[in-house]
C-alpha positions, -999 to +999 in steps of 0.1 A: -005+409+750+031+412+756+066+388+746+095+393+766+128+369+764+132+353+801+161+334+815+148+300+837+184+284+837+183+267+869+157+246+890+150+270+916+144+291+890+120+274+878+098+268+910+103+303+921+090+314+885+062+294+886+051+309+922+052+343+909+032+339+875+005+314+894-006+344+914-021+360+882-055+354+870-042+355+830-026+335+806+007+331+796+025+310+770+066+299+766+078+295+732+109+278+724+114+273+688+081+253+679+067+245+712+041+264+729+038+258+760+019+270+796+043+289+818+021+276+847+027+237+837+063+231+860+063+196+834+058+214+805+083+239+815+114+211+820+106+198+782+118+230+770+162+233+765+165+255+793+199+265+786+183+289+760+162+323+763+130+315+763+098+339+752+071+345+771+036+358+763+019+372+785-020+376+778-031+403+798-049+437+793-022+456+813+005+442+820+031+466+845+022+448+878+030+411+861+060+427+845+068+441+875+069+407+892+092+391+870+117+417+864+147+393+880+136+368+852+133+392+822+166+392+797+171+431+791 
């Protein structure tokens, strides 16, 4: 399991995220302040305050290929 802080601060960025984490068989969460949320759920993602970073768990055994993936997303 891994957290990383991800920027999803426009709508395209959004679907295109959503795309690239659907085509992994794991889980992964969001987490802004006290919500928990899927990163897979497009809904669930437009309750969160986008304008923010948000942190994403990812719940995989290795993770380089996913991280790999979403490298345009991740805050560094």
């Amino acid at each position: 399991m891994k957290t990383v802080k991800i920027s999803l601060n426009s709508i395209d960025k959004v679907k295109s995220f959503v795309n690239t984490i659907t085509q992994f068989d794991t889980d992964f969460d969001l987490i802004s302040g006290r919500y928990v949320i899927d990163a897979k759920s497009i809904m669930g993602i437009f309750s969160l305050d986008l304008s923010q970073p948000i942190d994403l768990t990812i719940h995989a055994e290795s993770d380089e290929e996913i991280l790999n993936a979403l490298d345009s997303y991740i805050i560094k």
